[in-house]
N, C-alpha and C positions, 0 to 999 in steps of 0.2 A: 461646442467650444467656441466661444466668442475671441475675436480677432487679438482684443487685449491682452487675453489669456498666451494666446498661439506665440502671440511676440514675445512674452514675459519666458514662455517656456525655450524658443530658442535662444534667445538672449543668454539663458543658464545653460546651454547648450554649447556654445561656441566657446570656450577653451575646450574642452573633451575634444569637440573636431580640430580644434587648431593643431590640439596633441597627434592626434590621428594620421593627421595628413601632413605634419611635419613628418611622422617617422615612414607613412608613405613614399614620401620626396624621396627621403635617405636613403631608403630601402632602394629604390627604383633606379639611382645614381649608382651606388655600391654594385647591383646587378648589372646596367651598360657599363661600366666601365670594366668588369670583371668579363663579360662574354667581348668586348673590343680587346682584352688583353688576349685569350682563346683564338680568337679570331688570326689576330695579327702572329699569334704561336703555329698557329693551322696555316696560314700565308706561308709564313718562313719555313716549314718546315715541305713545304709543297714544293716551292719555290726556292729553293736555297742561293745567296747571293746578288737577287733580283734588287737591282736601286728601290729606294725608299720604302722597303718593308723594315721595317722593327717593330718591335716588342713597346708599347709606352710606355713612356717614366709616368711615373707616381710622385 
């Protein structure tokens, strides 16, 4: 496969990863903020009353 070719092909390739790795980003956000929400439940619930533990707003 000649270099010309190589480019042409990922050139046709980059929306599909751009799809990709947006819904990666999304995915991976959705998941930290969902195990910090867990987290901060498991603090409080260990800790009951201790200054600056809550729960985060959304």
């Amino acid at each position: 496969m000649n270099p010309e070719l190589w480019t042409q092909f990922l050139q046709g390739q980059a929306p599909a990863m751009q799809g990709l790795m947006g819904n990666y980003l999304e995915q991976s956000k959705a998941m930290f903020l969902q195990m910090q929400e867990q987290m901060a439940k498991q603090a409080e619930s260990l800790f009951p009353g201790m200054a600056g533990l809550h729960t985060p707003k959304r």
